[in-house]
matplotlib code that plots the C-alpha trace (Angstrom):
import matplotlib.pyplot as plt

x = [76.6, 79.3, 77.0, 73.9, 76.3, 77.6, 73.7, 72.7, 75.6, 77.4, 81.4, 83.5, 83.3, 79.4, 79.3, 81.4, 79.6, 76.6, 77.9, 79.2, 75.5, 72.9, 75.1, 74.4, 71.2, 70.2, 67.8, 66.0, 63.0, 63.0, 62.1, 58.7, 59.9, 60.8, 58.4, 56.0, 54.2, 53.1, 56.4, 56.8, 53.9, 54.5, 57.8, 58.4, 57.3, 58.9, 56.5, 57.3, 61.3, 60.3, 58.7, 61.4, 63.8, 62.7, 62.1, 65.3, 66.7, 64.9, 65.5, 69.1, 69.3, 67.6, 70.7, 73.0, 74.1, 73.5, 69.8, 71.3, 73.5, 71.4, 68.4, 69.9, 71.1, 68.0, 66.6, 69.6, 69.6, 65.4, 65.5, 68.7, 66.4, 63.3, 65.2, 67.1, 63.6, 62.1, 64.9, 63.7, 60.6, 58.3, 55.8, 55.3, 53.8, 57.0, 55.0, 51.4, 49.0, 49.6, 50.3, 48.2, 49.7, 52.2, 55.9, 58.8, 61.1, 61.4, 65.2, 66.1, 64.8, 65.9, 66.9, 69.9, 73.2, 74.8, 73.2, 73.4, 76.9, 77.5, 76.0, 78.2, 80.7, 80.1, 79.5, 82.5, 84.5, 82.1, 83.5, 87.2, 86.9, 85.1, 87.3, 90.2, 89.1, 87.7, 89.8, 88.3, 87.5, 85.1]
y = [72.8, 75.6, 77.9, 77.3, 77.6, 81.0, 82.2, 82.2, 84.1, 81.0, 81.3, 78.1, 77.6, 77.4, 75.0, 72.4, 72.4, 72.3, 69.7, 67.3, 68.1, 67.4, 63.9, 63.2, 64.0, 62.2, 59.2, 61.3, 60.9, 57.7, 58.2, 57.1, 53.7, 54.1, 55.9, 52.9, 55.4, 54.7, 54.5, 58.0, 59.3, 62.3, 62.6, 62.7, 65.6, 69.0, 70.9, 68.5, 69.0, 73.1, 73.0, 70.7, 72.7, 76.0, 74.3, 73.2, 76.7, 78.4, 75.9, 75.9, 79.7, 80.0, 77.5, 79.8, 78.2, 79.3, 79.1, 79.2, 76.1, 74.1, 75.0, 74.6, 71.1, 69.9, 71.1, 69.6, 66.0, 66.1, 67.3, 65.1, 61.8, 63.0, 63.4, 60.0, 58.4, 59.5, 56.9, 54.2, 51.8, 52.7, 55.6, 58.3, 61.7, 64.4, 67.6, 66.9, 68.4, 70.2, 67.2, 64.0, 61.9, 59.4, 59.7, 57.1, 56.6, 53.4, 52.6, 50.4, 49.2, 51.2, 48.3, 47.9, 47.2, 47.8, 51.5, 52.1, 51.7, 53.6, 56.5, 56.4, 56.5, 59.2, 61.2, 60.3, 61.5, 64.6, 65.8, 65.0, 66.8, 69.7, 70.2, 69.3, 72.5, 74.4, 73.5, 71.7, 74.4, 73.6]
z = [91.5, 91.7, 88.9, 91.4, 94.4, 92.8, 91.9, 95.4, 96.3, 98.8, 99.7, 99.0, 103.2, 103.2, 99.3, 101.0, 104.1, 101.9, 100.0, 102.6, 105.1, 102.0, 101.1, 104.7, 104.7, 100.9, 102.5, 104.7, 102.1, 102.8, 106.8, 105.6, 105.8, 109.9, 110.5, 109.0, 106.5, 103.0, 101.1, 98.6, 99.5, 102.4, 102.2, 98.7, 97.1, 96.6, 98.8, 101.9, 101.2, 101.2, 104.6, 105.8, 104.7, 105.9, 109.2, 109.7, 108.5, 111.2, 113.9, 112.9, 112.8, 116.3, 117.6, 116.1, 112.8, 109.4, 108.2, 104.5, 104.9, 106.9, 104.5, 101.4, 102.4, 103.4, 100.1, 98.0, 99.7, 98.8, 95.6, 94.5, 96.2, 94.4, 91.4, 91.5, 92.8, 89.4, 87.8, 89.1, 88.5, 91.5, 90.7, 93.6, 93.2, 93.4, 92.2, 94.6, 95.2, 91.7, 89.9, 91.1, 88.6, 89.8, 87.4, 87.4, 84.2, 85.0, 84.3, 87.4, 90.7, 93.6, 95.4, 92.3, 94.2, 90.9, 90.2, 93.8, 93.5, 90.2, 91.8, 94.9, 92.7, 90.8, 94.0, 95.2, 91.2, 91.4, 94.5, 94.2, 91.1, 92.8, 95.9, 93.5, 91.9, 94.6, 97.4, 100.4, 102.8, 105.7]

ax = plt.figure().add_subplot(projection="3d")
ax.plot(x, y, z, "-o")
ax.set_aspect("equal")
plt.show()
């Protein structure tokens, strides 16, 4: 993340908050299921997580926050769900209308307590190791 982070030209201040907003923000794909809407169908595709994103970054810029952080964030906690979504056994359609073609690796259910856990986990490592070597500025 710090090599994409650096790319895009963020400080440590605004990578944190990046990093601390999108892990908040990581199941927000799945509002289709609160919303009572077909399950990875709307709400799980790139393009959806673009328009949400930019969205967001304007809203948040017009309230007087950053429109990079807060649209970053959005993007990174989609894109990480889509990507971790493709893992699992349930097909969904991540590159529509481009691609019509359903994906899904099929490696474990979603519903895994044991993979769930495992990636918590590894968050959790990732960014002790990260802030370890970064520092933990907000």
């Amino acid at each position: 993340m710090s090599v994409l982070f650096y790319m895009m030209g963020l400080s440590g201040v605004e990578a944190n908050r990046i990093l601390i907003i999108s892990s908040v923000l990581s199941s927000l794909p799945d509002i289709d299921l609160r919303l009572e809407l077909p399950h990875r169908k709307i709400t799980h595709n790139i393009f959806f997580s673009v328009i949400v994103s930019l969205v967001a970054g304007y809203l948040a810029s017009y309230l007087g926050f950053s429109f990079r952080v807060v649209a970053f964030s959005f993007l990174i906690a989609f894109t990480t769900h889509l990507l971790c979504d493709l893992l699992t056994k349930m097909p969904f359609r991540p590159l529509y209308p481009l691609i019509k073609k359903p994906v899904a690796l099929r490696l474990f259910r979603s519903s895994s307590n044991v993979v769930n856990t495992f990636f918590l986990i590894l968050g959790i490592i990732a960014y002790y190791v990260y802030i370890t070597k970064y520092g933990f500025l907000i």
